[in-house]
N, C-alpha and C positions, 0 to 999 in steps of 0.2 A: 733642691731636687737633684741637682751634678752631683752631692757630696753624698747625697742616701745610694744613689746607682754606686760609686767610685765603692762605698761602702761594701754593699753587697754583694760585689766583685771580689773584695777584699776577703767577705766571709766564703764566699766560694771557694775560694783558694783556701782560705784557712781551715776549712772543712774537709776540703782533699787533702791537705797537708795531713793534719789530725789524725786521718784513715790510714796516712802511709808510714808518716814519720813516729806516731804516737804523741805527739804533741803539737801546739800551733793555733787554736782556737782563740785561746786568751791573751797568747803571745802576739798574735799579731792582729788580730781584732781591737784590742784595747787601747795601743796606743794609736789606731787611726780613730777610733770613736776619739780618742782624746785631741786630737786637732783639732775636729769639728765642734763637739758637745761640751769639750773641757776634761783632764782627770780626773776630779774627783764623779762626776754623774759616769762617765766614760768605764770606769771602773766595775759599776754597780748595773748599769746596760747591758756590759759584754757578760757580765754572770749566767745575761738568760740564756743569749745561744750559747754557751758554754755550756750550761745542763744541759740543753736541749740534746745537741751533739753527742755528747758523751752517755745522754740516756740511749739513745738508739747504738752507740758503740757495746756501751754493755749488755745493752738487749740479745746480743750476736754474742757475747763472749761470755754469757752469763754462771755456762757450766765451769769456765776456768778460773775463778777464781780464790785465791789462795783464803778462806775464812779467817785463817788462825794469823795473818798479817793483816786484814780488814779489820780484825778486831782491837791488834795492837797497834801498829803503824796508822793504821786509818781513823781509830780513835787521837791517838795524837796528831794528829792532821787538820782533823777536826778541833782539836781546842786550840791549835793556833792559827784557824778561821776565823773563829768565832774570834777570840783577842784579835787578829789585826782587824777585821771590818766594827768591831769597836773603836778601833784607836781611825780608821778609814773616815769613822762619824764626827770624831774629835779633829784631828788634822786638818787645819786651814789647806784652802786647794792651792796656792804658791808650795808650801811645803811640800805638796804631796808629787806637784808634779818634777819636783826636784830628785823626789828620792824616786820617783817613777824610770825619769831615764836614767839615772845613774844606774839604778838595777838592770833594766835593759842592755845598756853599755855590758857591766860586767857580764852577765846573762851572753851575749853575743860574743863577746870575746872569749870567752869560754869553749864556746861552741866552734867561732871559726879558726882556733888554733888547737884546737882538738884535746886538749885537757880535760872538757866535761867528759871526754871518753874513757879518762884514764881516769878518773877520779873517782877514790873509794874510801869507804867511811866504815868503822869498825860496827859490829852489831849494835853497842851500846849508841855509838855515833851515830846511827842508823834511826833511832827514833828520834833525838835532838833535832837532828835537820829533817825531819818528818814535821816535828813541831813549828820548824823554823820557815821551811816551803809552804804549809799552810796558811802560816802567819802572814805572811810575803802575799799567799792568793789572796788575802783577805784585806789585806792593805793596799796592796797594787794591782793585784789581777794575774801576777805571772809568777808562778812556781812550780810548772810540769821539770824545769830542767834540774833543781835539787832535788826534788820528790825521784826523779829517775836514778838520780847517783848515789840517795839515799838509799833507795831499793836494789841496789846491785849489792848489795851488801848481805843481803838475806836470801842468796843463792836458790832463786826458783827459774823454773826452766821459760822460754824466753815468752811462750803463750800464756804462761801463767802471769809471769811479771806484766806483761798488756795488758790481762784482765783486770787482773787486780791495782794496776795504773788509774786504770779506766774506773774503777769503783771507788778508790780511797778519793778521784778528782770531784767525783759523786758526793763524798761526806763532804767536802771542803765545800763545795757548792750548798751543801743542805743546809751546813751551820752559818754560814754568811749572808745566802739570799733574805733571812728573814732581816736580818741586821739593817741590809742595803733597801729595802720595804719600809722600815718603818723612817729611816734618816731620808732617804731619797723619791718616796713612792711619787707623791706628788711632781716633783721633778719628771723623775722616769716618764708618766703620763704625755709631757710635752712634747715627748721625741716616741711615742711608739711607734710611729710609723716605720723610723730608722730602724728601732731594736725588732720590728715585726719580720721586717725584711731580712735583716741580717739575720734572723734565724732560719726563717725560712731556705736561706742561699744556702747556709748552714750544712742545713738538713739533708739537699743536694749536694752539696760537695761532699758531705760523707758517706753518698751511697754512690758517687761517681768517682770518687776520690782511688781507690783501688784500678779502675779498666782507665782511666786517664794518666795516673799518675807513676801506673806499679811498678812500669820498667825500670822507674830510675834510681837509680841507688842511694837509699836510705839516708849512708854516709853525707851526699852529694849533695843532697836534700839538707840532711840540719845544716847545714855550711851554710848552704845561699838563706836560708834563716835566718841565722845567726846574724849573718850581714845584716840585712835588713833591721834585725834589731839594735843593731849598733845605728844605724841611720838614721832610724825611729828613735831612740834614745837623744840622740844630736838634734833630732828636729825638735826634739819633745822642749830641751835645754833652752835651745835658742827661742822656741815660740814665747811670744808675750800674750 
């Protein structure tokens, strides 16, 4: 009952974060389900309030989105979804929660030494790591921060590039949740509870996330993220 509440605090915050920062949903929901539930279910759980979320983000941001990268970027986003939550099906859960916080680690260290900010990928390069952040959601759960550095690259103005953040995180969702249904559904069942809640908290922090959150600078915001993900990476390592 403590770890469901601790939970849906957790999605709370990760739902305000989501609203301000543009990412944080999956990043930081997924490795706290995975203390609790385990990585590999942990994985295929946070998937749901991750759509959830992000469908009500693009619900509001619907008019901005860029089509003509939805279709390219998004599409390859998409098929390295689909490929990692197949290889997510295969992967014994000791493996997966290895390569879960090592990604993490790097992911946050990235973030808290400000390099994800400078880091840019040629157009060509730009779909590769399209492919490659997909593949990552679909295996671990967390690739809002390549999919952003990938998209700097295709030079759209900063409401565009959120919408259309927010839509291509929609394909990567669309092509994986059936994946994680059919290897996990069963499973999933045993914890709805957990995964009801966290969406729900979800749901609220992405409409509170903006008048709670908005003052604080963006910047200051992925930082102390960032951290956490490196903590969460370390916890992830060390748990047996």
């Amino acid at each position: 009952m403590l770890s469901a509440i601790l939970i849906a605090i957790a999605a709370f915050f990760a739902g305000a974060v989501s609203a301000v920062a543009g990412f944080g949903i999956g990043s930081i929901l997924t490795p706290l389900l995975g203390l609790t539930i385990g990585v590999k279910l942990a994985v295929a759980g946070a998937a749901i309030p991750h759509f959830i979320g992000n469908a009500l983000r693009l619900w509001t941001l619907r008019d901005r989105v860029d089509k003509q990268v939805l279709k390219t970027f998004g599409l390859m986003s998409g098929a390295g979804a689909l490929a990692g939550a197949l290889l997510h099906a295969a992967v014994q859960t000791s493996a997966l929660k290895i390569v879960f916080g090592v990604v993490l680690i790097i992911v946050g260290a990235f973030g808290v030494t400000g390099w994800s900010d400078h880091l840019r990928f040629g157009r060509r390069g730009a779909w590769v790591a399209g492919g490659v952040s997909g593949m990552l959601g679909g295996l671990v759960g967390n690739q809002g921060g390549i999919r952003a550095a990938a998209m700097l690259a295709l030079d759209v103005r900063k409401e565009v590039f959120v919408a259309t953040a927010v839509a291509i995180a929609l394909v990567v969702d669309g092509a994986r949740l059936p994946v994680y249904a059919f290897s996990t559904g069963r499973q999933l069942l045993t914890v709805w509870p957990v995964i009801a809640g966290a969406s729900v908290a979800v749901i609220l922090g992405t409409f509170l996330g903006k008048s709670l959150l908005g003052r604080v600078p963006e910047s200051l915001f992925r930082r102390l993220v960032a951290a956490m993900l490196i903590a969460l990476g370390v916890a992830m390592l060390l748990s047996r």
